[in-house]
Backbone as CSV, one residue per row, in Angstrom:
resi,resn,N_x,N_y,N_z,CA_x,CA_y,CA_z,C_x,C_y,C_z
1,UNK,10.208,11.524,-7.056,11.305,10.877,-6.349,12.500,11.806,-6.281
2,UNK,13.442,12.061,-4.919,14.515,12.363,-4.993,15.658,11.804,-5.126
3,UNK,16.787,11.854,-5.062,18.275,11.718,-4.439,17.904,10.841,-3.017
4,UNK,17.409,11.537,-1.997,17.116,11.482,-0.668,15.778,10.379,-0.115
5,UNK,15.370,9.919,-1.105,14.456,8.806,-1.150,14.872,8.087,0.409
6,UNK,13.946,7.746,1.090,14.204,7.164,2.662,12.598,6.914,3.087
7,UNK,12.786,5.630,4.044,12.130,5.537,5.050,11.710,5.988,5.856
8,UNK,11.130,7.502,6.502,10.592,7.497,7.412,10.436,6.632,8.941
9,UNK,9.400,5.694,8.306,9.248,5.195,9.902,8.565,3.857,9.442
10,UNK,9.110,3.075,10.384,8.593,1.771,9.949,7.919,1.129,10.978
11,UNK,6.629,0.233,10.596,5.048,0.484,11.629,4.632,-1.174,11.303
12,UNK,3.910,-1.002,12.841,3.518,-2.716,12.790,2.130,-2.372,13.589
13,UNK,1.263,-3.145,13.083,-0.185,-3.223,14.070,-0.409,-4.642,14.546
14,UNK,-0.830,-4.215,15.950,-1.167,-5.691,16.780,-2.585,-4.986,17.063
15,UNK,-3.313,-6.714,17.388,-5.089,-6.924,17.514,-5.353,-5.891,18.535
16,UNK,-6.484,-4.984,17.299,-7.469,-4.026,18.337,-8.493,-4.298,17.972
17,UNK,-9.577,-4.105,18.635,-11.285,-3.791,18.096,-11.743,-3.435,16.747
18,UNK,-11.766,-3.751,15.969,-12.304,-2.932,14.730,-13.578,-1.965,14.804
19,UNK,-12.886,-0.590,14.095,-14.504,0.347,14.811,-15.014,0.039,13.493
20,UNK,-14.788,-0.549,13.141,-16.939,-0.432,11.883,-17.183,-1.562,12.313
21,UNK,-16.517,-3.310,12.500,-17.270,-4.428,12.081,-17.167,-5.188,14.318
22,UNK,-18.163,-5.384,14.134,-18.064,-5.890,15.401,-17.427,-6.880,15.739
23,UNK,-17.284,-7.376,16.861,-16.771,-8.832,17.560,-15.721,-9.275,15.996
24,UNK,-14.759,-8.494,15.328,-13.996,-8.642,14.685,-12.418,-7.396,14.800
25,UNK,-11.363,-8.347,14.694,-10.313,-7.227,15.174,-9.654,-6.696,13.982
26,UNK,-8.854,-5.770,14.140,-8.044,-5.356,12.916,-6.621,-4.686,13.376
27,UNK,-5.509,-4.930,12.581,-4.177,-4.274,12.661,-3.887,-2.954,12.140
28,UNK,-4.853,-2.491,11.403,-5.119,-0.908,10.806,-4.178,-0.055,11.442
29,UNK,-4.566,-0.347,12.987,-3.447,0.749,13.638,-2.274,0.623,13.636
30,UNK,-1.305,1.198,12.777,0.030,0.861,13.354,0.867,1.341,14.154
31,UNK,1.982,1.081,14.969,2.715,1.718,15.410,4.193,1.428,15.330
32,UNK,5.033,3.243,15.086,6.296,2.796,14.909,7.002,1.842,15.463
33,UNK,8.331,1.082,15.215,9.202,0.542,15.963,10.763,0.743,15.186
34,UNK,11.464,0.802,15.661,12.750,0.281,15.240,12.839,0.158,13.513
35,UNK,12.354,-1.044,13.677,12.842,-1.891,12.263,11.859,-2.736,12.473
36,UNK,11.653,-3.603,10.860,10.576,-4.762,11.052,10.951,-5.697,9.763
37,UNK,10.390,-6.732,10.273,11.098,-7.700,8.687,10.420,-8.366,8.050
38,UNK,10.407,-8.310,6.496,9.559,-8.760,5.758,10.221,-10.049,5.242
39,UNK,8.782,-11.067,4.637,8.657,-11.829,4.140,7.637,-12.176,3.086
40,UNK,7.746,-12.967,1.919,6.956,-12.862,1.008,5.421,-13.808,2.026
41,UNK,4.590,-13.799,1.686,3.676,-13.925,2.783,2.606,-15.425,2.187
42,UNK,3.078,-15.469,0.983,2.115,-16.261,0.510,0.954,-16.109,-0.066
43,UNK,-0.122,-16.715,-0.579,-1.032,-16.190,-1.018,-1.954,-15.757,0.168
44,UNK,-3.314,-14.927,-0.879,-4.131,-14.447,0.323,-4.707,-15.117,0.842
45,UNK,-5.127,-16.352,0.634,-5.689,-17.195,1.105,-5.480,-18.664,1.223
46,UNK,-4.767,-19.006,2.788,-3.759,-20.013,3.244,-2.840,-19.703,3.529
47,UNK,-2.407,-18.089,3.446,-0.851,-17.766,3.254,-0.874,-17.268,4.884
48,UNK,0.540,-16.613,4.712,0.531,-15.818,6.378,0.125,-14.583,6.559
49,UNK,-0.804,-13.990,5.704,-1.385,-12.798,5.962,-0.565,-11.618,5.444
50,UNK,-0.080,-10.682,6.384,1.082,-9.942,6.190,2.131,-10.357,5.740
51,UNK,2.593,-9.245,4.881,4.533,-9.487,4.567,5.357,-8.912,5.900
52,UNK,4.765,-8.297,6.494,5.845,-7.852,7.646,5.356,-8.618,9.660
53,UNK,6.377,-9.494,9.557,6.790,-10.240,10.723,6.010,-10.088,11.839
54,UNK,4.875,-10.750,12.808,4.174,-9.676,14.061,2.828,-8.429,13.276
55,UNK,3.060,-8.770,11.753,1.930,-7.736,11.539,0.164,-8.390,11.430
56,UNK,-0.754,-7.268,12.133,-1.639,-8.460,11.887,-2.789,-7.425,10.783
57,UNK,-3.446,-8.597,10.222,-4.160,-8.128,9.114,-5.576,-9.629,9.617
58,UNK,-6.675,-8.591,9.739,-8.276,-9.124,10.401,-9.150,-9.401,9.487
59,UNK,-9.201,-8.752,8.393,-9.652,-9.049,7.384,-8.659,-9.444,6.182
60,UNK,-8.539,-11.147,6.112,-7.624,-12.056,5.373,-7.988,-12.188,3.931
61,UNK,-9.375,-11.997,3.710,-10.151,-12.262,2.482,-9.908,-11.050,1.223
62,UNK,-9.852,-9.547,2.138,-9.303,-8.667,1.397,-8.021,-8.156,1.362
63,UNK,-7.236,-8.472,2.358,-6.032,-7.745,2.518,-5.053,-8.540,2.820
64,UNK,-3.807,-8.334,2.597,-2.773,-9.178,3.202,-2.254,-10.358,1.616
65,UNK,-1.199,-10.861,1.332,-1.400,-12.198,0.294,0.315,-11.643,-0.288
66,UNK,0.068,-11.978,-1.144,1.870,-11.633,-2.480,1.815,-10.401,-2.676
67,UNK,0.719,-9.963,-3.332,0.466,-8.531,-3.944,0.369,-7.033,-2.640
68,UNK,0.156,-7.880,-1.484,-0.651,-6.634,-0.410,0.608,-7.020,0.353
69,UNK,1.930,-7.269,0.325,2.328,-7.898,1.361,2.956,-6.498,2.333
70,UNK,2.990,-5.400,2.091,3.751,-4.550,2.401,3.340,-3.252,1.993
71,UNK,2.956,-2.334,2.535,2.120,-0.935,2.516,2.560,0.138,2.738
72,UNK,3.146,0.904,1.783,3.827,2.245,2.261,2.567,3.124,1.930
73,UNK,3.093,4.700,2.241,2.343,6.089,2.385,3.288,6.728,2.420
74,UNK,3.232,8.162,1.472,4.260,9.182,1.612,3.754,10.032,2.811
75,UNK,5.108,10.266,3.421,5.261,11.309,4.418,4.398,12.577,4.093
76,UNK,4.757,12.856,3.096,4.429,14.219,2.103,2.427,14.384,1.898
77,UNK,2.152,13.244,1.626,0.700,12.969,1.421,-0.042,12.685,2.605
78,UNK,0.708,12.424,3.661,0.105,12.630,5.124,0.150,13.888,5.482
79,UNK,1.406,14.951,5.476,0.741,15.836,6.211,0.179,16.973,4.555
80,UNK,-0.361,16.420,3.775,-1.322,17.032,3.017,-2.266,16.630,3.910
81,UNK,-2.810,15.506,3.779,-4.219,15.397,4.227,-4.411,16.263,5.762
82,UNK,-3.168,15.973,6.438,-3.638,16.599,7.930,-3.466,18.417,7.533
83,UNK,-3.117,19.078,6.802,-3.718,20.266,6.239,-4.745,20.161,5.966
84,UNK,-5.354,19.335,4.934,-6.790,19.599,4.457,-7.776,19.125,5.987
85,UNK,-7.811,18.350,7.018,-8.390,18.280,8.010,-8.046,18.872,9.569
86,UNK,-6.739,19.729,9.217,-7.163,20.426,10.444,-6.501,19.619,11.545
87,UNK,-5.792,18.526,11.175,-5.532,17.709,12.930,-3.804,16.912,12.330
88,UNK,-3.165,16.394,13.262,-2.014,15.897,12.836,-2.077,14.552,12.738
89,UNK,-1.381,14.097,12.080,-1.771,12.546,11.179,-0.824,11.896,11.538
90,UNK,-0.240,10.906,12.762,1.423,10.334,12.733,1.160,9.339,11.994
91,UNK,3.022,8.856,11.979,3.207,7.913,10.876,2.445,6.392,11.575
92,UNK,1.875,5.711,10.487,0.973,4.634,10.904,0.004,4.680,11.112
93,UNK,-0.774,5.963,11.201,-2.405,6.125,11.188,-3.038,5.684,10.057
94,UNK,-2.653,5.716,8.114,-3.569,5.446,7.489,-2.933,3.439,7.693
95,UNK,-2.262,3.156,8.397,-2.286,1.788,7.977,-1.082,1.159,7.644
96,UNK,0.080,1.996,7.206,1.321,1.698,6.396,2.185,0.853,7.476
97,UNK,2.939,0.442,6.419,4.182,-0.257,7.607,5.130,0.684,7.089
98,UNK,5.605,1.377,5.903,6.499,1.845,5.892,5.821,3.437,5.187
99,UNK,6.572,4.338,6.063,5.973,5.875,5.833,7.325,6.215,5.484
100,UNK,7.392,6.652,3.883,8.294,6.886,3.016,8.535,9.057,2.823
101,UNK,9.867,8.726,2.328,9.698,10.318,2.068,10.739,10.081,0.802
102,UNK,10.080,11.387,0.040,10.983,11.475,-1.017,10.469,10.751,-1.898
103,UNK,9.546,10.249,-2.096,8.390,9.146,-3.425,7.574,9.681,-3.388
104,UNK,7.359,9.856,-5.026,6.202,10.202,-5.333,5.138,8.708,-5.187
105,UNK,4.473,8.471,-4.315,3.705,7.087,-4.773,2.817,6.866,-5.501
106,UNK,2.022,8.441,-5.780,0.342,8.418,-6.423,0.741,7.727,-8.118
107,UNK,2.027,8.317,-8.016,2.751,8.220,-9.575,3.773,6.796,-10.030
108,UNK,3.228,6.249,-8.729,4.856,4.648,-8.649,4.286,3.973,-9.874
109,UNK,5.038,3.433,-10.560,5.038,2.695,-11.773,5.029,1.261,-11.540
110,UNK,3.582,0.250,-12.072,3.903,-0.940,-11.468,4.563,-1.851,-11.591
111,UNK,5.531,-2.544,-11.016,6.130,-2.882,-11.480,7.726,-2.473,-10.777
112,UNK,7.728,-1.593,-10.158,8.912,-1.009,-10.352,9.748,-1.083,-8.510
113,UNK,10.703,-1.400,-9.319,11.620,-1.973,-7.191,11.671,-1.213,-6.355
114,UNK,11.854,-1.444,-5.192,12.634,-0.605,-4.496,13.791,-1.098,-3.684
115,UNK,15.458,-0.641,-3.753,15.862,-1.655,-3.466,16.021,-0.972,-1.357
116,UNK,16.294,-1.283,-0.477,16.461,-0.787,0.591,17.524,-1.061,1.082
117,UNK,18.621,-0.164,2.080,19.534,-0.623,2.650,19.155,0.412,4.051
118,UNK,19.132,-0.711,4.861,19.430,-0.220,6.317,20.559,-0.457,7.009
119,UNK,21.362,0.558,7.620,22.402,0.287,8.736,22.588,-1.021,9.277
120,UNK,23.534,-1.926,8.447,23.846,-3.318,9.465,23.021,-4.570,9.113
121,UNK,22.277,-3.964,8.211,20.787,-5.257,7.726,21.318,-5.702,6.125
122,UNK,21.081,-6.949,5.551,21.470,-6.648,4.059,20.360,-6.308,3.436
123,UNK,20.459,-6.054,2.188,19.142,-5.167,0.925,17.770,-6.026,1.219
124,UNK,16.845,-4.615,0.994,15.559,-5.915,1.072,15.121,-5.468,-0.464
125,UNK,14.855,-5.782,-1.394,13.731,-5.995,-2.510,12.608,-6.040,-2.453
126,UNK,11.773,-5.085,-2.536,10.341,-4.780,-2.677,9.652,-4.222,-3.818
127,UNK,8.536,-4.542,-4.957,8.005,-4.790,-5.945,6.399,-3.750,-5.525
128,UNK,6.444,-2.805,-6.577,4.929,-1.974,-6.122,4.356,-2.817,-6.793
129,UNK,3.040,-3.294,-6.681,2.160,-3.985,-7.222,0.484,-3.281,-7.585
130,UNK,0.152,-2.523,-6.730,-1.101,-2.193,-6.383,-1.431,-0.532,-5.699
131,UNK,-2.594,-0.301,-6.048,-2.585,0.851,-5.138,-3.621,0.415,-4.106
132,UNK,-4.232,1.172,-2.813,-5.019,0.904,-2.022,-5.834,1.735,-2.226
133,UNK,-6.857,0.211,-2.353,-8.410,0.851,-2.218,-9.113,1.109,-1.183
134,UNK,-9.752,2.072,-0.566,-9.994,2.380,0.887,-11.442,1.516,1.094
135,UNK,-11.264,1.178,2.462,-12.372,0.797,2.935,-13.630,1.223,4.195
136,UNK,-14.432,0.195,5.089,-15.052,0.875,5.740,-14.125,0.803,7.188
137,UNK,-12.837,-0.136,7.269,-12.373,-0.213,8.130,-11.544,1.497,8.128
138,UNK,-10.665,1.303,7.269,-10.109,2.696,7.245,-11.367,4.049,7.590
139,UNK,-12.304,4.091,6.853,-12.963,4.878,7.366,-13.502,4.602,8.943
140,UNK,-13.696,3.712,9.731,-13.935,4.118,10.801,-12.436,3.972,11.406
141,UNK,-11.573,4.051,11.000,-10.152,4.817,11.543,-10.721,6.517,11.681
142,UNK,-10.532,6.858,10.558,-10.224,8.198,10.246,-11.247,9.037,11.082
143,UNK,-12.751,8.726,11.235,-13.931,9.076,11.556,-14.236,10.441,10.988
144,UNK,-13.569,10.701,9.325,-14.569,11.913,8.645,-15.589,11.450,8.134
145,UNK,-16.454,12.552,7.638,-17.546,12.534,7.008,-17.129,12.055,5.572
146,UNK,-17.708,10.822,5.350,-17.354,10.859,3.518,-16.050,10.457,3.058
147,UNK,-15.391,10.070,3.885,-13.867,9.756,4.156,-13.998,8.757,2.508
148,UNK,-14.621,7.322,2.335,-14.464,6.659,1.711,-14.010,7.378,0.399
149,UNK,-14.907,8.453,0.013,-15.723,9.406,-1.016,-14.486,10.072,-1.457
150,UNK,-13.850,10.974,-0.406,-13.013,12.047,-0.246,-11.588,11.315,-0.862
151,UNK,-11.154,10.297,0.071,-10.082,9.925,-0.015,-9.827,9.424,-1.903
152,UNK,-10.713,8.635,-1.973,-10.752,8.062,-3.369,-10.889,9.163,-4.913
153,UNK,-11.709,10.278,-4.454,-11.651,11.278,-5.529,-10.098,12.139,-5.238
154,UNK,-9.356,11.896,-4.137,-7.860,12.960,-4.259,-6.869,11.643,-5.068
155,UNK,-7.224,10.442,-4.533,-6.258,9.287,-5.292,-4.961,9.199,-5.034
156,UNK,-4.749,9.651,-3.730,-3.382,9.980,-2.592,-3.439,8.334,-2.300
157,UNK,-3.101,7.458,-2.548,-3.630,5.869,-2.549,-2.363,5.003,-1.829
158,UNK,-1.095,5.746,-1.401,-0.361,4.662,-1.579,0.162,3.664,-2.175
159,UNK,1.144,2.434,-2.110,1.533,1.988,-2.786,1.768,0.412,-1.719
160,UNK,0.885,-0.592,-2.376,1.173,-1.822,-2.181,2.585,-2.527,-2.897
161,UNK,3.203,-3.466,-1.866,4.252,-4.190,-2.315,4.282,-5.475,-2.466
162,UNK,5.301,-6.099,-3.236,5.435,-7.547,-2.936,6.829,-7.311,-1.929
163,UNK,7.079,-8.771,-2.048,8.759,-9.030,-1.620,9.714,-10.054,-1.973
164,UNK,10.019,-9.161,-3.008,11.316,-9.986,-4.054,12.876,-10.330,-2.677
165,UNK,12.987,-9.718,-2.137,14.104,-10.211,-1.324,13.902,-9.754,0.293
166,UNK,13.995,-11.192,1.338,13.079,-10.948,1.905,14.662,-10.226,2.950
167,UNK,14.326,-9.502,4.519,15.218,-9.001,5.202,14.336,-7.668,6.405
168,UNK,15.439,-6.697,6.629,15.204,-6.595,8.036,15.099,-4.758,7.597
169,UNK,13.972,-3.879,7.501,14.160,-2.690,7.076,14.003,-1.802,8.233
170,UNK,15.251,-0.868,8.012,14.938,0.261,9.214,14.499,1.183,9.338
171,UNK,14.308,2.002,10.342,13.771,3.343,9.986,14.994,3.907,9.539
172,UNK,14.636,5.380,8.591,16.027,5.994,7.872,16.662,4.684,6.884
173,UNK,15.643,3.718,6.629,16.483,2.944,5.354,16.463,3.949,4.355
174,UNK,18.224,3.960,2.941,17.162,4.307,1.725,17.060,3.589,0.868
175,UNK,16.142,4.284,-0.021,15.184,3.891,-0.870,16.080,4.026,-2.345
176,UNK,16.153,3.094,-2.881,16.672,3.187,-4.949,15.745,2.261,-5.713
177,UNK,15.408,3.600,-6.398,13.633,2.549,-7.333,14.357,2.486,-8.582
178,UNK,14.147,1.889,-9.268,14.482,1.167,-10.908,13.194,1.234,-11.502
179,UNK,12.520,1.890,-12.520,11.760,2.358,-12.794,11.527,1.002,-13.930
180,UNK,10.387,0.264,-14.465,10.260,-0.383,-15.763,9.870,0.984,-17.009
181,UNK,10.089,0.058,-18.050,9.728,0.725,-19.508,8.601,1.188,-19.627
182,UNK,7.450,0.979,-18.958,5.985,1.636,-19.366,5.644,2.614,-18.175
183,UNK,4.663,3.532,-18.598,4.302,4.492,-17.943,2.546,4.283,-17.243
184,UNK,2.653,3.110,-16.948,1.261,2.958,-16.492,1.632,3.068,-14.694
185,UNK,1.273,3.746,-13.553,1.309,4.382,-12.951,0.247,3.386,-12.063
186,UNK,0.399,3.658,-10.518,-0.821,3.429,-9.427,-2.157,4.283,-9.536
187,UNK,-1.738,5.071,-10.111,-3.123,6.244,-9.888,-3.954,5.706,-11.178
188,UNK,-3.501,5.601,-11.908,-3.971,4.729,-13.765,-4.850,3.625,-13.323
189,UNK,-3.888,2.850,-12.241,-4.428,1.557,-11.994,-5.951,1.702,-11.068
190,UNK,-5.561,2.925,-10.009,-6.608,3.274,-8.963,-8.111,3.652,-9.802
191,UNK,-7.890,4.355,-10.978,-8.582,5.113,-11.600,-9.566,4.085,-11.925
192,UNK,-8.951,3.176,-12.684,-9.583,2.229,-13.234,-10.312,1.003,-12.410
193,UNK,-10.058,0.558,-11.106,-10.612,0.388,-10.421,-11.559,0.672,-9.687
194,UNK,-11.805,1.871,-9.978,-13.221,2.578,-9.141,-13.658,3.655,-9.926
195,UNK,-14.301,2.995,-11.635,-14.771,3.818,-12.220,-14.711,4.219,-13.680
196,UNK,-13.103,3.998,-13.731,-12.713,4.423,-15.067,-12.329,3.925,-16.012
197,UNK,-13.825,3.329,-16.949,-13.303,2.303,-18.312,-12.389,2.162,-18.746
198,UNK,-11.923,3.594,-19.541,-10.558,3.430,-20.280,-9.963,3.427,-19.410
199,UNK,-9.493,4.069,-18.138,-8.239,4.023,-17.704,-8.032,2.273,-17.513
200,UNK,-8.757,1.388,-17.074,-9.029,0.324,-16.820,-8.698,-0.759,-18.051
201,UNK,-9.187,-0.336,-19.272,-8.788,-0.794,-20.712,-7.348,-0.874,-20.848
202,UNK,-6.785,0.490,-20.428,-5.485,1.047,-20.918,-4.433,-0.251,-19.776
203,UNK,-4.748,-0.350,-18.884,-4.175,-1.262,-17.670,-4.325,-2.792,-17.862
204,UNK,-4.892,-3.471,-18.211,-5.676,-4.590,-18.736,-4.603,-4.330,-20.187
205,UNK,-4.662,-4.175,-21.238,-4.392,-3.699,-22.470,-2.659,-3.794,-22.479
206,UNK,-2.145,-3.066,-21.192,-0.582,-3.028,-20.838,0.201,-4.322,-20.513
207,UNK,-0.761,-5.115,-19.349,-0.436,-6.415,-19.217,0.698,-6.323,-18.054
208,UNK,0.606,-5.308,-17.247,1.404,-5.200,-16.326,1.188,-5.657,-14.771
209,UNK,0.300,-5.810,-14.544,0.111,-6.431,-13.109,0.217,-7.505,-12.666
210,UNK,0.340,-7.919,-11.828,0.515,-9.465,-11.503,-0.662,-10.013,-11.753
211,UNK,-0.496,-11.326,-12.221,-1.656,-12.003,-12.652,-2.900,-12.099,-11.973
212,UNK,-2.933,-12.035,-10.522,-3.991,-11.920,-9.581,-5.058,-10.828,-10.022
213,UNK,-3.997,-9.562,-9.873,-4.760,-8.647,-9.970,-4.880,-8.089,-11.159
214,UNK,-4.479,-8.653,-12.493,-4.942,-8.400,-13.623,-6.077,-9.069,-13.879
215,UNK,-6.225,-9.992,-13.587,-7.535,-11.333,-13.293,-8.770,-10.331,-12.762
216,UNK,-8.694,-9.307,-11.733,-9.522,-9.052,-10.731,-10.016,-7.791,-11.862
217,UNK,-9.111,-6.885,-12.692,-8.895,-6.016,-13.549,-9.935,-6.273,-14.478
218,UNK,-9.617,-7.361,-15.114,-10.097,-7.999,-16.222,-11.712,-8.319,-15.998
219,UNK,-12.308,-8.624,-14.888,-13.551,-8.951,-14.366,-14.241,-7.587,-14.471
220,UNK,-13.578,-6.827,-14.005,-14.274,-5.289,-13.782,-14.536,-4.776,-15.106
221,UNK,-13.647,-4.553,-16.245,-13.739,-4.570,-17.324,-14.722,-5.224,-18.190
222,UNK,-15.081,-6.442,-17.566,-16.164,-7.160,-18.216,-17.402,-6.649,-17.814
223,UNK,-17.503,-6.609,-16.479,-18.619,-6.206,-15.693,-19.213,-5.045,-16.707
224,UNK,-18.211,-4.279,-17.021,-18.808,-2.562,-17.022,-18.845,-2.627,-18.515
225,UNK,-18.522,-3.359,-19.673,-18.763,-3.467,-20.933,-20.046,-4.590,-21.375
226,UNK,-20.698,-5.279,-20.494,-21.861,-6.650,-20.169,-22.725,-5.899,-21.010
């Protein structure tokens, strides 16, 4: 994190085709606008899907709820990847509504705010909760080879939000994170989600996630000790 912590660009997806699942649509794509406004969204199931206003999310069962309500990506970790592939990556291709600069996200601490002020809007409050786990939708975004594979062994994951105070964020908002007392991290959390006992123990063990997804934590943990 810097001084200079900011928004980038702030991204909304409306209904396209989904390229992996048929006769089913998805908001994956986003595209910049202006500004966009969040709201806490409800749960994932019954709730309004997205935290951000006009955003649409096609698959309700996995994505979208309290914990998913709001999806950043560092600036910085996009055009890594578009180095490692050779092609240019704009803001809203992996999915984000908000393409951040100046955050470290692989490293966001869960738990930890962000407060935002945009030109003319009052503060919005946003809560990292989660990292993102990639799927087959994202992979038939991207259309590499192994994408699922690739993406998940670099652990460039982003950072899921809630929304502690709901309002209107702009592009060029900035960003002031308040860090909590423990050092358990998105990438800790990612780790342990796709693979890694202890890291998974150590997360579970901390007691830091929202109850949902400590619940979901806690299952995996069982699974892999049965």
């Amino acid at each position: 994190m810097t001084a200079a912590a900011r928004v980038l660009s702030v991204n909304v997806g409306r209904p396209r085709p989904n390229p992996h699942k048929r006769l089913r649509e998805t908001g994956i794509h986003k595209e910049p606008v202006e500004a966009l406004d969040v709201r806490d969204p409800g749960p994932k199931r019954g709730g309004l899907g997205s935290g951000v206003v006009g955003d649409t999310i096609g698959d309700t069962r996995h994505h979208g709820g309290v914990t998913q309500a709001v999806y950043a990506y560092a600036a910085e970790d996009l055009r890594w990847w578009g180095e490692q592939l050779g092609r240019d990556l704009p803001a809203g291709l992996f999915g984000e509504n908000l393409t951040t600069e100046g955050l470290d996200l692989t490293h966001a601490l869960v738990g930890e705010t962000w407060r935002l002020t945009s030109e003319g809007s009052d503060e919005v409050v946003l809560r990292v909760e989660a990292p993102r786990i990639p799927c087959a939708t994202f992979a038939g975004v991207m259309q590499e080879r192994g994408w699922v594979k690739r993406f998940t062994a670099e652990g460039r994951t982003g950072a899921y939000l809630s929304v502690v105070r709901a309002g209107t964020i702009g592009s060029g908002a900035a960003v002031d994170v308040s860090r909590p007392g423990h050092d358990v991290d998105l990438l800790t959390v990612f780790r342990g989600l796709t693979g890694d006992l202890d890291a998974a123990r150590r997360v579970v063990e901390a007691k830091v996630l929202h109850p949902s997804e400590h619940a979901d934590l806690e299952r995996v943990v069982g699974a892999r000790t049965d």
